[in-house]
N, C-alpha and C positions, 0 to 999 in steps of 0.2 A: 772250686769257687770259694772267694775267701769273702767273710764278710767286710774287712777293711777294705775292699776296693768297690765297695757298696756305688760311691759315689760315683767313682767312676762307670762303672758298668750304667749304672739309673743313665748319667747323661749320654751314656752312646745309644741309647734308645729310645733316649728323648729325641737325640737328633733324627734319628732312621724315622721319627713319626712327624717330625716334622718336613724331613723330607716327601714325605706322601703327601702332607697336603699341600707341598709344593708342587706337584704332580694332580691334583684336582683343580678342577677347573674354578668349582664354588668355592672352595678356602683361598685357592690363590687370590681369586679377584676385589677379598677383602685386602691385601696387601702390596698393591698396583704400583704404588706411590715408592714405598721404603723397603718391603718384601718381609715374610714371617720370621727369618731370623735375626734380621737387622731390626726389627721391632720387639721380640723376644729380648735379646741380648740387651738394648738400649733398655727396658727396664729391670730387669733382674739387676745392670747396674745401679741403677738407682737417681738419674741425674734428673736436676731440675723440676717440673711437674712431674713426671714418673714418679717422683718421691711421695709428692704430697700424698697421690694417690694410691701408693704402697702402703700408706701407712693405714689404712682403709681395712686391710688382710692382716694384721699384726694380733698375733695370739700368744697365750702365755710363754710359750713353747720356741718361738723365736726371739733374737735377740739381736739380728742385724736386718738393714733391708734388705739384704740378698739373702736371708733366711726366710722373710716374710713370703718373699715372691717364690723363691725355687721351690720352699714347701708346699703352697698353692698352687702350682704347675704340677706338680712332683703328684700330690693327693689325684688330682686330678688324671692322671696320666694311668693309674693303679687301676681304671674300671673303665671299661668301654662305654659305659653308659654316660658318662663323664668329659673323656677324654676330648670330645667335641668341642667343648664349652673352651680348650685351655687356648683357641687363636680368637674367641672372641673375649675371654680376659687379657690376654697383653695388648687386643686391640684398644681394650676401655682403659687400659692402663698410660700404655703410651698416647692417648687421646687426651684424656680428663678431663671431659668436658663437665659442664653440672649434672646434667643425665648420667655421665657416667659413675660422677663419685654416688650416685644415688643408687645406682646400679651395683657398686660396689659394697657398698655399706650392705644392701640385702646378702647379697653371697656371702659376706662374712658372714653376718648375723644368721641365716636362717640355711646356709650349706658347712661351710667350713665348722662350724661348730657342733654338725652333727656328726662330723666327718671322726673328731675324736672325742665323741661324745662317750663313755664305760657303755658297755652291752656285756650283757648277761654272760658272754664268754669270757672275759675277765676274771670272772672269779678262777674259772679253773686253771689260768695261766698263771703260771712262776717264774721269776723272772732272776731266780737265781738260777734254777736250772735252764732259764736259756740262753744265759751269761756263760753258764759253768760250760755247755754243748761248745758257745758259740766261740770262746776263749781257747779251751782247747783243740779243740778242730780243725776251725775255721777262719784262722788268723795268723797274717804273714810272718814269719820268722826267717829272719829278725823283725822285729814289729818296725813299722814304718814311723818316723818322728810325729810328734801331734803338730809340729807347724805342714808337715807334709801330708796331712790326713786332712788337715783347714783347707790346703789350696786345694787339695781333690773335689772337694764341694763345691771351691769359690771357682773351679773350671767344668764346672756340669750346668748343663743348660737349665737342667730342672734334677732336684733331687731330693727324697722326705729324710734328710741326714742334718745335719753333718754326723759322720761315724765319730770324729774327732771328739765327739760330747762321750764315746764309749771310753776313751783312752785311759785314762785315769783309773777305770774299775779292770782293763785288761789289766793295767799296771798289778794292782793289789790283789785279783785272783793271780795272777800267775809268780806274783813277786822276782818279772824279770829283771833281772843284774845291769841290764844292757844299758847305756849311758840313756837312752832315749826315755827309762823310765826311771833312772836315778831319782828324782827331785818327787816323784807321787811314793815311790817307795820309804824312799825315807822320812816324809813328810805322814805319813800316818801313823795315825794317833797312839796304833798296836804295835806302833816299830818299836823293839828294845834290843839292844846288843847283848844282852844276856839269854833273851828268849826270842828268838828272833822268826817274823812271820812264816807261819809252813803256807806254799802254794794250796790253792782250793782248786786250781785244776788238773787236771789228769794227767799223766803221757801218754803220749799217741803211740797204738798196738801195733804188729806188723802186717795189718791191715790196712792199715791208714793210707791213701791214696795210690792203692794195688788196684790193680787193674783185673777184674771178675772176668772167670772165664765159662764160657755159658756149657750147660752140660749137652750132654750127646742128644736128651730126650727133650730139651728144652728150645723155649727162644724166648728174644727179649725184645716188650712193643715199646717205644716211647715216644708220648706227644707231647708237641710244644710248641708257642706261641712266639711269634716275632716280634710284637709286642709287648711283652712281660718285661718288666724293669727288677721285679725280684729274681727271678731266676732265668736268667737271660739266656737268648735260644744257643746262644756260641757253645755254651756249655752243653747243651743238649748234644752238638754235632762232638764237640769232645767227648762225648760220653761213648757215643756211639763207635769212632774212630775207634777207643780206647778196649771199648769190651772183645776179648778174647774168643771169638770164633767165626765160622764163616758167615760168609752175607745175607746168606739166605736164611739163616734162626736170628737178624734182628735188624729191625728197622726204626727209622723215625717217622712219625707223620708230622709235618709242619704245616701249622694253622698261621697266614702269613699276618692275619688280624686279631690274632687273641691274646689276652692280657693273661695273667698269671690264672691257673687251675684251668686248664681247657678242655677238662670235663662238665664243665658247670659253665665257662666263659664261651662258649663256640655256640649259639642261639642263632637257629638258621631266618631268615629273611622270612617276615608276616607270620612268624610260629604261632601256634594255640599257646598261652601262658599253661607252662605245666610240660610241654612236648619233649621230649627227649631232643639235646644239644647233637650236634656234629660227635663232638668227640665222644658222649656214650653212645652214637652207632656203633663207631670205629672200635669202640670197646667189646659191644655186644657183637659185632663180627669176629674177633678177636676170638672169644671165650665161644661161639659156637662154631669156629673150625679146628677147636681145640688147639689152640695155639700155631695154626699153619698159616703162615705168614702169605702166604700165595694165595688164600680165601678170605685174604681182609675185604672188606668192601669203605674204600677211600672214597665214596663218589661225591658224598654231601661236603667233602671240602673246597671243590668249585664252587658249590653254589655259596660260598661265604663270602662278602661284601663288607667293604668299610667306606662308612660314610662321616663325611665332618659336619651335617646338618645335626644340629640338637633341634630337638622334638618343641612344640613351642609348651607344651606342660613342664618341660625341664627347663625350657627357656623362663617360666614364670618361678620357677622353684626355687633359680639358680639367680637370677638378676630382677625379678619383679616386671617384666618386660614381654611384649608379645614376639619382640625379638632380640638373638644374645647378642647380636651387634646394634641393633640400634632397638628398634620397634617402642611402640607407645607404654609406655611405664602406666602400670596395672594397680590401684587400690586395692584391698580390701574391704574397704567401706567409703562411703562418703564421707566420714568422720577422718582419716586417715588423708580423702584428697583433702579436706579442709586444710587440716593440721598441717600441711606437705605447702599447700597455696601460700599459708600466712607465712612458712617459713623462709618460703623461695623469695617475696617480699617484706619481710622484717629488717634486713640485713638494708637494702636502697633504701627500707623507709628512716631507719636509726641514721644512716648517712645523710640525706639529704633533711633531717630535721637538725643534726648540728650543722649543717652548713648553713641553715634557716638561722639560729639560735648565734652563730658568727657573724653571718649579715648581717646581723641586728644591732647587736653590740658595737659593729663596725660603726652602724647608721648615728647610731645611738652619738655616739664617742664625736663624730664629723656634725653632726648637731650640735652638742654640746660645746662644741670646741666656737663653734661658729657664734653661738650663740654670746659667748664670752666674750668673744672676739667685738662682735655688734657693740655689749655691754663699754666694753671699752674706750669706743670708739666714741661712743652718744655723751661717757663722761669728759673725755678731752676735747670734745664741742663744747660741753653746760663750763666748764672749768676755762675757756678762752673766749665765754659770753662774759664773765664775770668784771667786774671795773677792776683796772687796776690800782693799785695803792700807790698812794701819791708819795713824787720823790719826796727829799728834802728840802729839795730847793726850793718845791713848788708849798710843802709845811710851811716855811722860814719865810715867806712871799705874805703866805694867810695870815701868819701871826703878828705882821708887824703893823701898826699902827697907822700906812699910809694905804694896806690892802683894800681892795674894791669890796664889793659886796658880792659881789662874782668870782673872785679869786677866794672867798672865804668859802662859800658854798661849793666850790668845788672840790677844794682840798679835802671839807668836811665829808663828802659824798666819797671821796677816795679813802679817806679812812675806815667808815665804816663798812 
């Protein structure tokens, strides 16, 4: 199993789980219309509202939309307690209606952000030593291009990658020659052609992907989950094929519902919190027939069920909701529905108060204008009440000496 095909392997078991709950009667029937992959797919690309509502899941940590959403599918998909919720998030996704962006905004806020929130096992992890494991081990040779590492992720339904982001540090732990890391090699900052970088990783022993051959006194148990997206079950069955003795000193038990560690991840139906999983019976049968593979006791792996109902406590946890496809959206306080009220109507009230504030101005303006108009109108009335002014003819009439007294008083009254 190499780590550079990360991405791909995550997506062929995203697919395998979405296939099941195409095969359930309750998840199908949220996807009647368009179906769970064709609503997947539609927003992991990102188009049109899909987007807006992507951007709702965006953490430091991504950097495209199709990083936002696969990583959010992707987290999701790593825990069965979890895994429920990822068809009623592509459903709110590809919906977006306003309940849902509200829905959304909690999940980031109050899931996604605990999901890589540091926990006390962080200190003890190194991460050059699991660079240094993961570079020499477990990485394809000849390394695969970084644009060909990109599309591996840009063709996974869901995946917490891109590996692509790794490429650059396999580059300068291994300081391969190969054209594919030309340009990280020689670009660092330690590069000298006099002194030139030593590899930080190892060469691989003549052990390295030999095939173990089991001893006469022994045998070999291995469980594994059909679910797990990190250590995917194909590899399990290669392992098994692969190891070196007869059938009867080594088996696999296949958990068709369990996520990665199926010692811890196999929790049988209504257990006591605390109860011994499926797979530490399978163990503890194991270790008390002292390794005879013919006294295992397999029985509690029937009784394992998978279901696509989230819990409505995870439903509140997860979306603020009494359900993860729809259900009534849950306060905290009445101080919270207040705040949530004035919000929902802030937004109508700011619009329809400047369309108030433009009517007005409109009203305003079509008054104004009229009003002017009136003004005008009353003046070139008072201005054609006015006398007119007397021609010349009718001056030259008054002034002369044979004029009436009628013709003087007229003129006079036009001139002035």
């Amino acid at each position: 199993m190499y780590m550079s095909n990360w991405d791909v392997n995550f997506g062929e078991v995203a697919d395998h789980f979405l296939e099941l709950c195409v095969r359930d009667a309750q998840c199908a029937s949220k996807f009647l219309a368009v179906g769970l992959r064709n609503t997947v797919d539609e927003v992991v690309k990102g188009n049109g509202a899909y987007m807006r509502c992507g951007w709702h899941l965006k953490s430091s940590s991504a950097t495209t939309f199709t990083s936002l959403v696969n990583n959010a599918l992707g987290m999701l998909l790593m825990r069965s307690r979890t895994r429920a919720a990822i068809p009623a998030l592509a459903l709110r996704l590809y919906r977006c209606s306003y309940d849902d962006v509200r829905a959304l905004r909690v999940f980031m806020d109050a899931f996604v952000d605990s999901l890589v929130a540091p926990s006390e096992e962080d200190a003890f992890g190194s991460s050059l030593l699991y660079y240094l494991i993961v570079f020499s081990e477990m990485w394809e040779v000849p390394t695969p291009t970084a644009s060909v590492l990109t599309s591996r992720f840009a063709n996974a339904t869901m995946s917490t990658g891109p590996i692509a982001s790794m490429f650059p540090s396999y580059c300068r732990f291994t300081q391969d020659n190969s054209s594919a890391c030309s340009s990280y090699v020689s670009s660092s900052r330690f590069a000298s052609p006099r002194a030139p970088a030593v590899p930080i990783a190892y060469k691989k022993d003549k052990y390295w992907n030999k095939a173990a051959t089991i001893p006469a006194d022994a045998s070999v148990l291995i469980l594994s989950g059909k679910l797990d997206p990190q250590t995917p079950h194909k590899y399990a069955e290669r392992l098994l094929a692969a190891l070196d003795g007869p059938a009867a000193r080594k088996e696999l038990v296949t958990f068709d519902y369990s996520e990665h560690g199926t010692l811890f991840a196999t929790k049988l139906p209504d257990a006591v919190p605390g109860s011994a999983t499926c797979g530490m019976m399978v163990l503890a049968s194991y270790v008390r027939g002292s390794g005879d593979l013919s006294k295992l006791d397999k029985s509690c792996v029937k009784s394992l069920t998978m279901s696509f109902k989230l819990s409505k406590k995870d439903a509140l946890l997860m979306f603020n909701t009494t359900d993860a496809y729809d259900g009534e959206f849950v306060f905290a306080s009445s101080d919270d529905a207040q705040d949530e009220t004035e919000e929902r109507y802030l937004t109508p009230f700011v619009v329809l108060l400047a369309l108030a504030v433009v009517l007005g101005v409109a009203i305003g303006a079509m008054y104004w204008k009229k009003r002017r108009a009136a003004r005008a109108a009353q003046a070139a009335k008072d201005e054609d009440a006015l006398p007119q002014p007397a021609t010349e003819e009718e001056s030259e009439v008054a002034a002369s000496p044979s004029a009436t007294d009628s013709q003087y008083i007229a003129a006079e009254e036009a001139r002035v």
